[in-house]
C-alpha positions as CSV (number, residue, x, y, z in Angstrom):
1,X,60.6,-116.8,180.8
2,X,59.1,-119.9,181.5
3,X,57.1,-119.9,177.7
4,X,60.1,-119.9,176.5
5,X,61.1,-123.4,177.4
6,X,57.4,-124.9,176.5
7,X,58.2,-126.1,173.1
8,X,61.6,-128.1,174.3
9,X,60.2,-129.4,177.4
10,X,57.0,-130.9,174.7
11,X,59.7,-131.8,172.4
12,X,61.7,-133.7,175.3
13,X,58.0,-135.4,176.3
14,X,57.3,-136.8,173.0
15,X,60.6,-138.1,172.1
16,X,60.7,-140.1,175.3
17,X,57.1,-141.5,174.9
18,X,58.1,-142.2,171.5
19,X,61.1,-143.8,171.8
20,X,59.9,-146.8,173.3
21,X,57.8,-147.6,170.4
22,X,60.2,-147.3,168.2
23,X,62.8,-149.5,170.1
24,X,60.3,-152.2,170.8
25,X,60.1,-152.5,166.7
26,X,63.5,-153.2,166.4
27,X,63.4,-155.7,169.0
28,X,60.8,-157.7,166.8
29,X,60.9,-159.4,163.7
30,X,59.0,-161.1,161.2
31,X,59.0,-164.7,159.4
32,X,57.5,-164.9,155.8
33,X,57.6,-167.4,153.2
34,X,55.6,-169.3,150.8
35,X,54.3,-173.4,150.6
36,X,54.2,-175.0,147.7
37,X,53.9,-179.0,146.9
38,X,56.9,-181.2,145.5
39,X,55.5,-179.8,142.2
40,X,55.6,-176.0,142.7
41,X,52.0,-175.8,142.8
42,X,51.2,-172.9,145.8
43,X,49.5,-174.4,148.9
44,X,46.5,-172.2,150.1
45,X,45.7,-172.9,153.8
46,X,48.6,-174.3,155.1
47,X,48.5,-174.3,158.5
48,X,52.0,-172.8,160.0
49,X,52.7,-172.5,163.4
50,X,55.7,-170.7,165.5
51,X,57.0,-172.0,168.5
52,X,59.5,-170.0,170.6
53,X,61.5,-172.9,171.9
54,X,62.4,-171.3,175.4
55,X,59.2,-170.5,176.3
56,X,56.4,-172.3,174.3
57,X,54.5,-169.4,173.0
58,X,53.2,-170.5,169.9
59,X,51.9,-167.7,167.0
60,X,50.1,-169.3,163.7
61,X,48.5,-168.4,160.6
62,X,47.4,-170.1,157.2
63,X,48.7,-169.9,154.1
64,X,47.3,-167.6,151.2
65,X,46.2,-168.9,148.4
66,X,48.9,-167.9,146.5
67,X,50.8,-170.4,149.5
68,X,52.7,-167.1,151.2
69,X,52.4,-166.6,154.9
70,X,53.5,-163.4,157.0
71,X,54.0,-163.8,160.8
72,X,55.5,-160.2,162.2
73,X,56.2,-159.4,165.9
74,X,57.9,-162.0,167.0
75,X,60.6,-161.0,169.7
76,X,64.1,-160.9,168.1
77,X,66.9,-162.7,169.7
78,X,64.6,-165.8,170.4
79,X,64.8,-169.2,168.9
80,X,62.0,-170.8,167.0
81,X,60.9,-174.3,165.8
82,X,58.5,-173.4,162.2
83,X,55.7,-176.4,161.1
84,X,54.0,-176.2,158.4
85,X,51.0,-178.9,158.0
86,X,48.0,-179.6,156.1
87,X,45.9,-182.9,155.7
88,X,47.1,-184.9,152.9
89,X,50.6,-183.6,152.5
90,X,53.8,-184.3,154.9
91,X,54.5,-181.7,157.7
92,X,57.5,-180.1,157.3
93,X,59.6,-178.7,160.5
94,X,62.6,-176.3,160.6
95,X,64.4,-175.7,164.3
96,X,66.6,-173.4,165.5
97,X,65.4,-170.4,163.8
98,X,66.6,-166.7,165.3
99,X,65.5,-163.6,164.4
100,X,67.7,-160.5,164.8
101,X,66.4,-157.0,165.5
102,X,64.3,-155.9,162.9
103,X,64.9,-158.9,160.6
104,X,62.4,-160.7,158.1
105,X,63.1,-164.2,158.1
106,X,62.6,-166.0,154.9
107,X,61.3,-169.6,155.2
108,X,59.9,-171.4,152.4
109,X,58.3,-175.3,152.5
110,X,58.0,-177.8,150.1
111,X,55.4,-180.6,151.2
112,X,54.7,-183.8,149.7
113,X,51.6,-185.8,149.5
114,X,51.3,-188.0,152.1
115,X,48.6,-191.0,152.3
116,X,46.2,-190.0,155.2
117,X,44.9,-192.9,157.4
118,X,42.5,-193.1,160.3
119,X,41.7,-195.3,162.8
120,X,38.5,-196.6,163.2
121,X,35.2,-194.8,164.0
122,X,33.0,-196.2,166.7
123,X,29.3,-194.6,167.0
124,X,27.4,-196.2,170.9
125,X,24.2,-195.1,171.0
126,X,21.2,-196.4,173.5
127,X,17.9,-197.5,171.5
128,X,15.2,-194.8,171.4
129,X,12.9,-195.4,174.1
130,X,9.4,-196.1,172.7
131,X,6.8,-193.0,173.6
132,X,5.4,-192.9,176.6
133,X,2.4,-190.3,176.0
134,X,-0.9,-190.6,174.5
135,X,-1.2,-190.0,171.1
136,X,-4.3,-187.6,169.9
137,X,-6.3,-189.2,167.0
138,X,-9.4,-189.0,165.3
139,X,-12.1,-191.7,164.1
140,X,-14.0,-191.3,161.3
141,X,-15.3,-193.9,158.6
142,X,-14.6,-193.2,154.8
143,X,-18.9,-192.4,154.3
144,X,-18.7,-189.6,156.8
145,X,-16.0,-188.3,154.9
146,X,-17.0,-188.0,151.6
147,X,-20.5,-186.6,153.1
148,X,-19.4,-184.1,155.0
149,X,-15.4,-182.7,153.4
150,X,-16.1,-183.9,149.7
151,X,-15.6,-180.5,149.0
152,X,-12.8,-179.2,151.3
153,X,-9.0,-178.7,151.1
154,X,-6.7,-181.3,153.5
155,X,-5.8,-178.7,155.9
156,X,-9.6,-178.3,156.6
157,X,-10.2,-181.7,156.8
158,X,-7.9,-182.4,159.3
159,X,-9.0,-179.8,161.5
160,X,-13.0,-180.4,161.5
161,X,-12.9,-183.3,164.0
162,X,-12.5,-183.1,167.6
163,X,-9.7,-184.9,168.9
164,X,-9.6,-187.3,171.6
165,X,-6.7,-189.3,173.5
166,X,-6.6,-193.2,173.9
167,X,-6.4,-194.8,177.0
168,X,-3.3,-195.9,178.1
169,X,-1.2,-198.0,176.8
170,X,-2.6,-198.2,173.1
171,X,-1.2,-198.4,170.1
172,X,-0.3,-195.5,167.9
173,X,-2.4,-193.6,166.4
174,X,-5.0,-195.0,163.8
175,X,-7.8,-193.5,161.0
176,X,-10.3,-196.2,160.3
177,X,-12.1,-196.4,157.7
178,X,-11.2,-196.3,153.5
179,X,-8.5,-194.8,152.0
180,X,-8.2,-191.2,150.8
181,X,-6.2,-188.1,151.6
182,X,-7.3,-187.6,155.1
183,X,-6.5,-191.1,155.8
184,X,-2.5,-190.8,155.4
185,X,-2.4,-187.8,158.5
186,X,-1.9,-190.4,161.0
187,X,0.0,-193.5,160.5
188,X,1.6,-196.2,162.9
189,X,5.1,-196.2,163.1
190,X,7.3,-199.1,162.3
C-alpha cells in the first residue's frame, strides 16, 4: 500500500523544492538599455553602475560595443539610482528607478562629450645612490690584443682574461689601452 503513494509524495517533494526557485525569479528583475553619444553613434564600454538606494549594494557592467547593457537579478520592489560614465563624455544619472516582479526595465542614455581635465602630476623621487661595490675589470694594452684575439669572436675576447677587483674606492671600471671592439665592454658611467 505504501508504493502506491511514492510517486505523489516525490511529486509533492519536487514541487516544494521547486517552487522557491521559481518565486525567487519573480521577485527579480532586470534593467537593459543602450548608450549612445548626442549623435547616435553606440558607446562601447560604458561603464554603468546600479545602486539600490536603501541599501547601497551596487551591481555594474560595461557597455557592448553595439552601446547595450543587460543587468538581471536585481531584487524587485527596490529603488535604484542608474550612472552611466565614461572618460570624455558627461555622466548621465537617473534616480528613483523600481523594478516590479519579473520586470525588464528599459533605460537608455545619451552622453555628451565633455572636456576632460586633470590636475597636476607630481613625480618625488630620491637620487640614485652611487655604487657601493667593486667593479670587476680587466687590463690589457691594444698590442696584447691584436697578438693574442686577432682572430677571435667578442664573446671570446671578453672572456680570455682573468678578472680582478680594484681597491676600494676607485673609479668605474676602465680598459686601457687603443681602441677596438673589446675596448667598448667596460665603460665609465656619466
Amino acid at each position: 500500500m505504501s508504493t502506491s503513494y511514492t510517486p505523489r509524495w516525490r511529486v509533492a517533494v519536487a514541487l516544494a523544492l521547486l517552487m522557491p526557485a521559481g518565486l525567487a525569479a519573480q521577485e527579480t528583475g532586470a534593467i537593459m538599455g543602450r548608450v549612445t553619444s548626442t549623435d547616435g553613434q553606440p558607446l562601447g564600454s560604458v561603464s554603468i553602475i546600479v545602486v539600490n538606494e536603501l541599501t547601497g549594494a551596487r551591481r555594474g557592467m560595461f557597455s557592448r560595443d553595439d552601446g547595450r547593457y543587460n543587468i538581471p537579478g536585481l531584487r524587485a520592489g527596490a529603488t535604484y539610482r542608474i550612472e552611466a560614465r565614461i572618460i570624455g563624455y558627461g555622466t548621465q544619472t537617473v534616480e528613483d528607478v523600481r523594478l516590479t516582479p519579473g520586470q525588464t526595465l528599459t533605460v537608455d542614455f545619451e552622453l555628451g562629450n565633455e572636456a576632460v581635465g586633470l590636475d597636476a602630476i607630481e613625480v618625488f623621487a630620491e637620487r640614485a645612490i652611487e655604487r657601493q661595490t667593486p667593479v670587476a675589470y680587466s687590463n690589457v694594452d691594444g698590442t696584447q690584443m691584436r697578438r693574442e684575439l686577432a682572430s677571435r669572436d667578442l664573446p671570446l675576447i671578453l672572456n680570455t682574461k682573468p678578472v680582478s677587483t680594484p681597491p676600494p674606492r676607485a673609479a668605474a671600471p676602465v680598459t686601457r689601452g687603443s681602441t677596438c671592439a673589446a675596448s667598448t665592454s667596460a665603460t665609465s658611467p656619466s
